[in-house]
C-alpha positions in Angstrom: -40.5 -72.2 42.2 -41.4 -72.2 38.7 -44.6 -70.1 39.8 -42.7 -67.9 41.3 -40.1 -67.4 39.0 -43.0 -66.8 35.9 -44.8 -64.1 38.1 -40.7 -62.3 38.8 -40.9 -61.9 34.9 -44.2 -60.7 34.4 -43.5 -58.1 37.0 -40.3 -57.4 35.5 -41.9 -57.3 31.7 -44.5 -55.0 33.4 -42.0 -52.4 35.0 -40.0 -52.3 31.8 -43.1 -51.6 30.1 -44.5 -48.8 32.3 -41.1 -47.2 32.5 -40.6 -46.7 28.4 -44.9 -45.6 28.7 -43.7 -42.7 31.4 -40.3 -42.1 29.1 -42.6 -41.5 25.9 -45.2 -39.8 27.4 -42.6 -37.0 29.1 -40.8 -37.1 25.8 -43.9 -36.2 23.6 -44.6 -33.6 26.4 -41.5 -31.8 26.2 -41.3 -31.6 22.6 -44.8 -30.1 22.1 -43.5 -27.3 24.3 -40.6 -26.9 22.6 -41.9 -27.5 18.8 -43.8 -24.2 19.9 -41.0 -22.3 21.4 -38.1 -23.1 18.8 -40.9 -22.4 15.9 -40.8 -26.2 14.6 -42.9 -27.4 12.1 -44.6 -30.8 13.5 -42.5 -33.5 11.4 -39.5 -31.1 11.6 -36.9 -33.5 13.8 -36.3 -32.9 17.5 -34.9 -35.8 19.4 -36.2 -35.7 23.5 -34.2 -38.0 25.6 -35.3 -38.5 29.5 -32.6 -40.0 31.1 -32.7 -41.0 34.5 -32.4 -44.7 35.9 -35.9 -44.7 36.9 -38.9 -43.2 35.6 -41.3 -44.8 37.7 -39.4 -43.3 40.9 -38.8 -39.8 38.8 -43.2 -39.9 38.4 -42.8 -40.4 42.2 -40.7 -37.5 43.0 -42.8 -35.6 40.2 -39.5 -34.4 38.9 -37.4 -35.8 36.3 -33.8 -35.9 36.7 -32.4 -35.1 33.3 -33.4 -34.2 30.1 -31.9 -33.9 26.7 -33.0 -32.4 23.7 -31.5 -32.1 19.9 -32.8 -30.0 17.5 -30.9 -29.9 13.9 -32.5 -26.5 13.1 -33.7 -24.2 15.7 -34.4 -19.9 14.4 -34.2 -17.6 17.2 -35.2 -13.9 15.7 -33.2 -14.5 12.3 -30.6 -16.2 13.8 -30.4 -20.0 12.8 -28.4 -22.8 13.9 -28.8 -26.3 16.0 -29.5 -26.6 19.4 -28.8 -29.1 22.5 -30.9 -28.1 25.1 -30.6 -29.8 28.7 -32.7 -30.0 31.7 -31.9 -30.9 34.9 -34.4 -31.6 38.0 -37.3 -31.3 35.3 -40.8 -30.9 37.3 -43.4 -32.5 36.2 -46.0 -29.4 36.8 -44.7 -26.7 33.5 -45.6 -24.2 35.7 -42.8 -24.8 38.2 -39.3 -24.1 37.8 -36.5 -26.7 36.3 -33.2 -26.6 38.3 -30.7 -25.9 35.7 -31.1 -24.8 32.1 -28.8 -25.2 29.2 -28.7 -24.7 25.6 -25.3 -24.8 23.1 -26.6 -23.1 20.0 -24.4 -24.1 17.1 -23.7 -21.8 14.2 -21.8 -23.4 10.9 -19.6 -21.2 8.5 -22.6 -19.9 6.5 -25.3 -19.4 9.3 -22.3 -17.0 10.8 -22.4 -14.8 8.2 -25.8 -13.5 9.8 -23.6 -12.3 12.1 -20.5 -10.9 9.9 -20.8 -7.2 10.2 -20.6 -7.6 13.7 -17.1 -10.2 13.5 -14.4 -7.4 12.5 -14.1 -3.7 12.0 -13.2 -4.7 8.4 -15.6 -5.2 5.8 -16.3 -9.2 6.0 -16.2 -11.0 2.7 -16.1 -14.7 3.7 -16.4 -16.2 6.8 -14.5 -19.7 8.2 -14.4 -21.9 11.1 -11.4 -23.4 11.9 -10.9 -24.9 15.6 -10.6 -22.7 17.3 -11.1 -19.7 15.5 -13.5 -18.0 13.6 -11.6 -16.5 10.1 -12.9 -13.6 8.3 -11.2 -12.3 5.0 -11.5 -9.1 4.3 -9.7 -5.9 2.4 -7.2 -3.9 4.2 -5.8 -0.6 3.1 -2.2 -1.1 3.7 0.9 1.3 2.5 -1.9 2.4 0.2 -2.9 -0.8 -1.5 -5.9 -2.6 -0.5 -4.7 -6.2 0.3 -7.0 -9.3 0.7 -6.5 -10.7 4.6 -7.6 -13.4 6.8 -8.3 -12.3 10.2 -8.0 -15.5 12.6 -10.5 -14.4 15.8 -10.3 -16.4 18.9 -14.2 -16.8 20.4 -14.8 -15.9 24.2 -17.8 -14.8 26.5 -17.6 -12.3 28.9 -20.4 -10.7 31.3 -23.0 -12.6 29.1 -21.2 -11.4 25.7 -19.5 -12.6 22.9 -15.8 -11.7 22.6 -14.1 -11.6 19.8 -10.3 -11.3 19.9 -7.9 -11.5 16.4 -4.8 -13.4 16.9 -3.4 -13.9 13.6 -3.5 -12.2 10.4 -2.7 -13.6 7.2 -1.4 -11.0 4.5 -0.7 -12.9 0.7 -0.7 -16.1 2.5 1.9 -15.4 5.1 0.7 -15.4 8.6 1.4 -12.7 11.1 1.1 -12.7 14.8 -1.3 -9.3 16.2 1.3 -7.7 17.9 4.5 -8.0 14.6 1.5 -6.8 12.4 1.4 -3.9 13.9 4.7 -2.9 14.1 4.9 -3.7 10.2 2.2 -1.7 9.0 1.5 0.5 12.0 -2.3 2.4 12.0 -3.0 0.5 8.8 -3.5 -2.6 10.6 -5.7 -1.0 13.3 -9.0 -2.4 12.1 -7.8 -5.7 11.5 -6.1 -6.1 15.3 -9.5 -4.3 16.9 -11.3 -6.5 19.2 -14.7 -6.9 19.6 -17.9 -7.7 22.2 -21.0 -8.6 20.8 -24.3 -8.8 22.2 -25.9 -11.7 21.1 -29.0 -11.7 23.6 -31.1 -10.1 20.9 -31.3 -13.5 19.4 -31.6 -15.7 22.3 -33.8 -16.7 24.9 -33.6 -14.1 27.2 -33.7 -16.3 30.3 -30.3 -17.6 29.6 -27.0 -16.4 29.6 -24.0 -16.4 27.3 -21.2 -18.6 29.5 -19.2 -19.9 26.6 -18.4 -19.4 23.1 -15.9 -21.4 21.3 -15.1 -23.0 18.2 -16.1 -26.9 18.2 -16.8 -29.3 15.1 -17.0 -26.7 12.9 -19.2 -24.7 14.4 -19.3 -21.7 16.9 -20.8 -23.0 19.9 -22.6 -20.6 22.3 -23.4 -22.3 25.2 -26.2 -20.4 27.3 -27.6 -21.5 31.3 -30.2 -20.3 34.1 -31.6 -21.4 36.8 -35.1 -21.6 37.8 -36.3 -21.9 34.4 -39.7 -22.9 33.2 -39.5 -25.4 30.9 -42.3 -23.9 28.5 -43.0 -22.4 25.1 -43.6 -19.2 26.4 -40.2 -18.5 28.7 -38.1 -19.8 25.9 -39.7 -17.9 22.8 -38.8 -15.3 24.2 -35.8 -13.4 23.4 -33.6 -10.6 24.9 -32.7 -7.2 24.2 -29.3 -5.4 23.6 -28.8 -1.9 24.9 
């Protein structure tokens, strides 16, 4: 009994043992791939997480069933923010395809401002975040005087775009809604009430697609997906175009 009992935990010990070995060596897989995709330097951090209940029977099936990945700092073509990327049905062969892709790219207040010429028809001066809206502030010619506003602009995606839609506008600290704005200070306030879509494909990897902006912790948060993606340096370096 004894015997038999010593031998369960060896066996035990053993499987424990072997799983973490498969976990690490996937893990240190995946991040070399993606150290060369996202342009890392090799002690810049990147957490890989295979999850999964178990590895052995994932090495098996020669596909994993989930995998995570955090990156603090990830540049794609001059655009720099974090990154969670997540894999699901990850094969074990790079060469074949994962079953779904996704990656929420996270841009704080200042790395936004990359983008600021593109947030408002108005010339941008300062950028915000505040859930959920991006604010700009910005001069505005109105009844001849040009006034300092804040532009609060809800986030969207459309057809694989970002939207950007102004709700409120703040003039000397009073808040307006879009629509009484208008009526106030009529064709003055066009540029500040003008919506926007932005392609932001130039910037990211071009196998994805934009399916959700919003504004989350402080951050704009692009979420992008595919499916039958490769999970490899080369797919995900590469970027899309705008046209």
């Amino acid at each position: 009994m004894i015997g038999a009992l010593v031998a369960l935990v060896v066996v035990t010990a053993a499987l424990v043992i072997a799983d973490s070995a498969i976990r690490s060596y996937a893990s240190e897989r995946i991040a070399s791939e993606l150290r060369t995709a996202f342009k890392l330097a090799p002690t810049a951090p990147l957490r890989v997480d295979v999850q999964g209940f178990s590895a052995l029977l994932q090495l098996a099936q020669q596909r994993l069933d989930r995998v995570e990945v955090r990156a603090d700092t990830v540049t794609f073509d001059g655009l720099t923010g974090s990154a969670i990327l997540t894999a699901t049905g990850v094969p074990l062969d790079a060469a074949a395809s994962v079953s779904r892709l996704s990656l929420e790219f996270g841009l704080n207040a200042t790395r936004l401002r990359t983008l600021s010429a593109s947030l408002s028809e108005l010339k941008v001066s300062a950028v915000a975040l505040a859930d959920p809206n991006v604010v700009v502030t910005a001069p505005l010619s109105l009844l001849g005087l040009s006034v300092p506003v804040e532009v609060a602009i809800r986030p969207s995606a459309a057809a694989g775009a970002l939207v950007l839609t102004p709700t409120t506008v703040s003039v000397a600290g009073i808040a307006l809604p879009a629509e009484q704005l208008s009526r106030r200070f009529g064709a003055g306030a066009t540029a500040a009430l003008a919506g926007r879509t932005v392609c932001v494909a130039k910037y990211l990897p071009a196998v994805l697609s934009l399916s959700r902006a919003e504004v989350q912790n402080n951050k704009l948060v692009l979420t992008l997906a595919g499916t039958g993606v490769r999970l490899n340096a080369t797919t995900l370096s590469a970027v899309g175009r705008c046209v």
